[in-house]
Backbone as numpy.savetxt, mean C-alpha at the origin, in Angstrom:
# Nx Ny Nz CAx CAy CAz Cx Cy Cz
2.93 2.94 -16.58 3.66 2.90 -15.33 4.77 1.87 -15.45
5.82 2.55 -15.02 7.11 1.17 -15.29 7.58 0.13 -14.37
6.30 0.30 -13.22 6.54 -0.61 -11.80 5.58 -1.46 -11.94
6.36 -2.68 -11.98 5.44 -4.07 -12.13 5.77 -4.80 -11.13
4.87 -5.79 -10.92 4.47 -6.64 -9.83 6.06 -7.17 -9.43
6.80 -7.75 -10.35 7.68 -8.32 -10.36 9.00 -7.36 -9.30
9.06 -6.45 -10.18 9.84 -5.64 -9.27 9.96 -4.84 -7.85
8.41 -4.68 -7.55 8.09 -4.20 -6.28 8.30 -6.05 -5.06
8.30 -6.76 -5.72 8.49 -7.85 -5.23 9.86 -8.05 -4.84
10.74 -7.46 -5.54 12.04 -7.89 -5.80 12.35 -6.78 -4.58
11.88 -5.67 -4.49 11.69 -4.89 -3.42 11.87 -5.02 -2.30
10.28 -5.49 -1.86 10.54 -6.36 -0.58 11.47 -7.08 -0.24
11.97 -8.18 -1.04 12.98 -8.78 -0.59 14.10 -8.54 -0.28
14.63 -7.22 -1.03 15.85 -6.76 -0.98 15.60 -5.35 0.21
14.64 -5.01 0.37 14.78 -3.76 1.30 13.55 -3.61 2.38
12.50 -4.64 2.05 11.66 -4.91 3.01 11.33 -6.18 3.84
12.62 -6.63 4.53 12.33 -8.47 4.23 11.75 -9.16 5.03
11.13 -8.27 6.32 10.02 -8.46 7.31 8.98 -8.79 6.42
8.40 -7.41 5.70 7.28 -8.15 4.72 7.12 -9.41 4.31
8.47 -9.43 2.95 8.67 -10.32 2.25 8.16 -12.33 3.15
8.85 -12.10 3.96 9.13 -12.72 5.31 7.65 -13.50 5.62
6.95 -12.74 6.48 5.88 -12.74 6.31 4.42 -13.04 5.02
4.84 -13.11 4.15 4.32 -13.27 3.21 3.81 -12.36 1.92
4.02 -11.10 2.00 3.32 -9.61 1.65 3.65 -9.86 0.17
3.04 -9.99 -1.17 3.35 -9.89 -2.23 2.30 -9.18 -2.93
2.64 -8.62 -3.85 2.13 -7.34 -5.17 1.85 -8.65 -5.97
0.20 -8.12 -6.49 -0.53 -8.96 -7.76 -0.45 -8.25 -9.02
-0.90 -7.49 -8.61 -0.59 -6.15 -9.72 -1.09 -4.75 -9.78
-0.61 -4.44 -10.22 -0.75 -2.43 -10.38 -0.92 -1.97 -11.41
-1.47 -0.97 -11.80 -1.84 -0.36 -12.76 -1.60 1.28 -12.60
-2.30 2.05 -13.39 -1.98 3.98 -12.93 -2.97 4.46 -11.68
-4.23 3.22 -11.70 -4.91 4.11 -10.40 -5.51 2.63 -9.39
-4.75 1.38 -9.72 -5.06 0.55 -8.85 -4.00 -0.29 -8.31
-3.99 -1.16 -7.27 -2.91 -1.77 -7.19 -3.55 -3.24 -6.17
-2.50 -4.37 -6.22 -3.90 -5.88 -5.73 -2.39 -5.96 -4.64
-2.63 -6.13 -3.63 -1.63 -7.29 -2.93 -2.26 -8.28 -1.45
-1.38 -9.05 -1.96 -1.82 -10.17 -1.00 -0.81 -10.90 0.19
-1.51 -11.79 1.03 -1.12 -11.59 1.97 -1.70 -13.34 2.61
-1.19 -14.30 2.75 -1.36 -15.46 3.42 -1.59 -15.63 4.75
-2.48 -16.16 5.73 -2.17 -16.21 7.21 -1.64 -17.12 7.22
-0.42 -17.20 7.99 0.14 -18.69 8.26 0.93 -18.30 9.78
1.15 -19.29 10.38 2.15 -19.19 11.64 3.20 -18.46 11.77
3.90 -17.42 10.76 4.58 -16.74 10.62 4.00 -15.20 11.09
2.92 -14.89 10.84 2.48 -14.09 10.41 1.06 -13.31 11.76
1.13 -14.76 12.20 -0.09 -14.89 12.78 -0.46 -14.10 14.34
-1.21 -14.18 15.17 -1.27 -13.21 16.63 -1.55 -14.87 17.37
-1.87 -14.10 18.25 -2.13 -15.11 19.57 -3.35 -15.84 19.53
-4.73 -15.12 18.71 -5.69 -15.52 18.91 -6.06 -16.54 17.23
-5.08 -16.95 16.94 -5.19 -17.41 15.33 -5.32 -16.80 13.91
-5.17 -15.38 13.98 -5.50 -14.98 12.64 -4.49 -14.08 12.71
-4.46 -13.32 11.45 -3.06 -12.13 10.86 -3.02 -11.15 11.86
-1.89 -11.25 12.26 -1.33 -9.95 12.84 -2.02 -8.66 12.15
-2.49 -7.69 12.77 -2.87 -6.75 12.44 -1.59 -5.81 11.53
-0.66 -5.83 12.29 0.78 -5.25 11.38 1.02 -5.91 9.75
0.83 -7.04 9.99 0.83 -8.14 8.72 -0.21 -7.19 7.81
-1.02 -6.57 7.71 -2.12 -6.28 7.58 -1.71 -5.07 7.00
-1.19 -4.44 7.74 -1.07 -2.98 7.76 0.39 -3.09 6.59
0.92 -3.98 6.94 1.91 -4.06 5.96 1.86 -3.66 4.55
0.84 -5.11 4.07 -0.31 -5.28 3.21 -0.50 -4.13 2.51
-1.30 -3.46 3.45 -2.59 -2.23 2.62 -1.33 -0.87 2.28
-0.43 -0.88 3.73 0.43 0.14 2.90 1.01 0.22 1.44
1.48 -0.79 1.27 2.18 -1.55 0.14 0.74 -1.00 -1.11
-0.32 -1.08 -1.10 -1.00 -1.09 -1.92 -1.35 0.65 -2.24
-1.18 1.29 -1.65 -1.35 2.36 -1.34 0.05 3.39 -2.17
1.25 2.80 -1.36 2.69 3.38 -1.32 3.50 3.06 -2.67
2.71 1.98 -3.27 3.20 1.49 -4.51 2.82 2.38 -5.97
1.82 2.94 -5.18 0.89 3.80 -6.05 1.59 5.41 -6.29
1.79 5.93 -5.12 2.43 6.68 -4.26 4.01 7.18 -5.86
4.81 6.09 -5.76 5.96 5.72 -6.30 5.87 5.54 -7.30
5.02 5.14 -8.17 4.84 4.90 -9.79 4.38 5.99 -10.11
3.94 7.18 -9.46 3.37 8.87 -10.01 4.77 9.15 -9.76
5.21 9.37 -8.58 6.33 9.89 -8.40 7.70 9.36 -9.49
7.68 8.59 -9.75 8.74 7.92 -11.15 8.79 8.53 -12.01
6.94 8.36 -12.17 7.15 8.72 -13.80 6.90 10.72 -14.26
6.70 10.67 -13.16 7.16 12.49 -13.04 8.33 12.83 -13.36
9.35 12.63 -13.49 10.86 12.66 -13.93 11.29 13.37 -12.82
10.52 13.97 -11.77 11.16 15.00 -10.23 11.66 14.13 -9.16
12.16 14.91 -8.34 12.58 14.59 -7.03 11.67 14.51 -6.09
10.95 14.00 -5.90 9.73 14.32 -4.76 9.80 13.12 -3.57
9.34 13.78 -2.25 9.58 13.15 -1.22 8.58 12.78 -0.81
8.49 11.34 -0.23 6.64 10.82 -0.14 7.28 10.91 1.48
6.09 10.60 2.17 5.99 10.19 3.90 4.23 10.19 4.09
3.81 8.64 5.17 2.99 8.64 5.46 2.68 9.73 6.68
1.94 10.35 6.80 1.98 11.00 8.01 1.09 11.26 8.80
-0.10 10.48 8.16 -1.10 9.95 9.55 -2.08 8.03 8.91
-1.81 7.65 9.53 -3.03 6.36 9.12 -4.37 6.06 10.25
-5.22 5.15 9.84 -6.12 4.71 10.74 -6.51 3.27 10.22
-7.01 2.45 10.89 -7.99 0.92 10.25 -8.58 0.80 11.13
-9.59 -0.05 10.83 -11.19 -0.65 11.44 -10.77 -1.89 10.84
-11.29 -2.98 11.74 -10.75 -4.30 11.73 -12.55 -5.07 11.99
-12.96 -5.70 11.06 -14.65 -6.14 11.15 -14.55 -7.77 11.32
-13.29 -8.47 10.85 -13.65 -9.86 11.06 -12.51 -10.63 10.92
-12.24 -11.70 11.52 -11.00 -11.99 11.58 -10.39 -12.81 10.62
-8.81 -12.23 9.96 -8.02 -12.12 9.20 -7.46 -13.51 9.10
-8.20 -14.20 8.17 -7.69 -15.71 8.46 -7.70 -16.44 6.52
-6.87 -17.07 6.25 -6.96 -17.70 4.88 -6.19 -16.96 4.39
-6.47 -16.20 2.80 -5.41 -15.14 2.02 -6.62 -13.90 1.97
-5.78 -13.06 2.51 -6.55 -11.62 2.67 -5.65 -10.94 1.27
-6.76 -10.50 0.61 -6.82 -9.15 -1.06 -6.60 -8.07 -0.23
-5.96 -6.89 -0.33 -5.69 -5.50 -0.22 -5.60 -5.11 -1.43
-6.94 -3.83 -1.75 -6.60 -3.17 -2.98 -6.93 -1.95 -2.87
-6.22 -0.97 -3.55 -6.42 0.54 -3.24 -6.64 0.76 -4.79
-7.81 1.92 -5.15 -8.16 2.14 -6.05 -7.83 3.62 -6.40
-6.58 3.94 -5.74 -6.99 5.72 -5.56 -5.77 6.20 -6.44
-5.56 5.85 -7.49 -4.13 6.03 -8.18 -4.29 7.29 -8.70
-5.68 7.85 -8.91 -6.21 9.34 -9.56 -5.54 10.52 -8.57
-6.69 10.33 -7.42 -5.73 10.86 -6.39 -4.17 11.66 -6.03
-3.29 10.50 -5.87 -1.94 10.55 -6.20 -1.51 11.50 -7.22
-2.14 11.27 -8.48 -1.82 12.19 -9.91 -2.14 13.26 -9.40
-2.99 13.89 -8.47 -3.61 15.17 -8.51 -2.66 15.74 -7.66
-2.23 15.05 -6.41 -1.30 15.46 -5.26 0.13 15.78 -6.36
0.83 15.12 -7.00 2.04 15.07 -7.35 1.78 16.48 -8.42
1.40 16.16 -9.37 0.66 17.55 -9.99 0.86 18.89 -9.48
0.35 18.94 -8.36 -0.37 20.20 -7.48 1.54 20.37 -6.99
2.06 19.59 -6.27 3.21 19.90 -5.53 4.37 20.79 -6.51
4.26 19.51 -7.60 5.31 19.87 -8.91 5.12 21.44 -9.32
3.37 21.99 -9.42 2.93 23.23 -9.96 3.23 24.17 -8.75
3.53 24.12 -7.81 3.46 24.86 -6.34 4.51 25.11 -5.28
5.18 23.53 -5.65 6.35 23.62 -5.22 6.04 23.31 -3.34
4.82 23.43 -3.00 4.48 23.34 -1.64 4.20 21.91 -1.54
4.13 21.28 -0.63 3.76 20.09 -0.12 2.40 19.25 -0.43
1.83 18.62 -0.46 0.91 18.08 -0.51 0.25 16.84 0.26
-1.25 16.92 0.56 -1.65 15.69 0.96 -2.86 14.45 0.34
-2.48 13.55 0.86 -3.54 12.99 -0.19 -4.13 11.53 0.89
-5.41 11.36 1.09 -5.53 9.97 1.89 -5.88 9.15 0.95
-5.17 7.93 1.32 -5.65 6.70 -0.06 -6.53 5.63 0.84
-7.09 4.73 0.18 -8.11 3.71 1.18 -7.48 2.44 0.68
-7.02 1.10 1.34 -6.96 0.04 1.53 -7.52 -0.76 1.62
-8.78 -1.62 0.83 -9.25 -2.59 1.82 -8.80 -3.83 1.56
-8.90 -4.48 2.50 -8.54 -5.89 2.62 -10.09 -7.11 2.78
-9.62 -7.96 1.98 -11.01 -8.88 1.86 -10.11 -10.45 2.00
-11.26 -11.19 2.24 -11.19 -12.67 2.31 -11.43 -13.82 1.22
-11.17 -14.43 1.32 -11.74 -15.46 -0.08 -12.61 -15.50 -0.57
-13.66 -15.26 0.56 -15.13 -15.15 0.38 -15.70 -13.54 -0.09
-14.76 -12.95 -0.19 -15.16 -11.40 -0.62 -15.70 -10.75 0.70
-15.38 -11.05 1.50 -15.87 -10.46 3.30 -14.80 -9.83 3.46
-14.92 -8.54 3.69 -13.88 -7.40 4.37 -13.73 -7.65 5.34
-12.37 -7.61 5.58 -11.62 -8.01 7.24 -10.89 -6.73 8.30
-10.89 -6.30 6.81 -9.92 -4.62 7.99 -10.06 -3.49 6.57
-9.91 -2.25 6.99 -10.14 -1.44 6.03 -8.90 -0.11 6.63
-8.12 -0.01 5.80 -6.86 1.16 6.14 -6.74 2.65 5.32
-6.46 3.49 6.02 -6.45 4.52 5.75 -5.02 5.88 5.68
-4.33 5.93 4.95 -3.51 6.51 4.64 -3.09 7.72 4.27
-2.83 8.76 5.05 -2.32 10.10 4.76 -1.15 10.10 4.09
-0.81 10.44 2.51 0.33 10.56 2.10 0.83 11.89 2.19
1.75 12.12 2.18 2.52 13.83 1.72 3.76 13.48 1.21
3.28 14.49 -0.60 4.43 14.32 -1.14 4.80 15.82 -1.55
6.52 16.05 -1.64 6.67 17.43 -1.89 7.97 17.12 -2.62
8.13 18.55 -3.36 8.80 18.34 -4.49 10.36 18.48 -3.87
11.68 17.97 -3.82 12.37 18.21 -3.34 13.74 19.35 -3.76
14.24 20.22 -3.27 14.87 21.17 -3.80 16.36 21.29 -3.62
């Protein structure tokens, strides 16, 4: 995969800078995983002391969408991603440096695959979770991708 931490970083800053802003950075990625992280600090934070749930959502997309984009690259096609449905469950509150990692990079391969062979659209849900220092899950996200080949 030719998308490294470094550059999805460089990313954010240049085209996502709310994230960036906020704190949202890529640990690393691989073909079917991807790590990013995410600081609570006063920037970032809600009313009741811990991460904005958006902060969050930021996060897990990123881990998900990064994945998303490194199939789609290295396919040599035109293909068009869009989230087009999500959900999260939120179990404990988002405080210290919250891990987001999505493991579903297989997935992705099968969706991009299928579209490229079909030419029809595709969907694919990826999973997010987010954990605490202590390895305690704090929110868990859920992602409908659709990618289709573009003509």
């Amino acid at each position: 995969m030719n998308i490294t931490p470094g550059k999805l970083n460089t990313f954010l800053f240049l085209k996502l800078p709310s994230a960036w802003i906020c704190g949202v950075r890529v640990k690393s990625i691989d073909r079917d995983n991807c790590t990013v992280s995410v600081k609570h600090r006063w920037i970032n934070q809600n009313p009741f002391n811990s991460m904005f749930w958006a902060v969050q959502g930021m996060a897990a997309e990123l881990t998900t969408g990064a994945l998303v984009t490194g199939y789609i690259r290295n396919s040599g096609k035109k293909i068009s991603m869009l989230v087009a449905n999500n959900n999260a469950s939120f179990t404990k509150k988002a405080t210290g440096r919250i891990t987001f990692v999505c493991n579903d990079g297989h997935l992705v391969a099968d969706a991009i695959k299928k579209t490229i062979e079909t030419g029809e659209g595709q969907t694919v849900w990826m999973k997010a979770v987010g954990t605490n220092k202590e390895g305690v899950v704090v929110s868990t996200f859920n992602f409908e991708w659709t990618v289709k080949v573009k003509h």
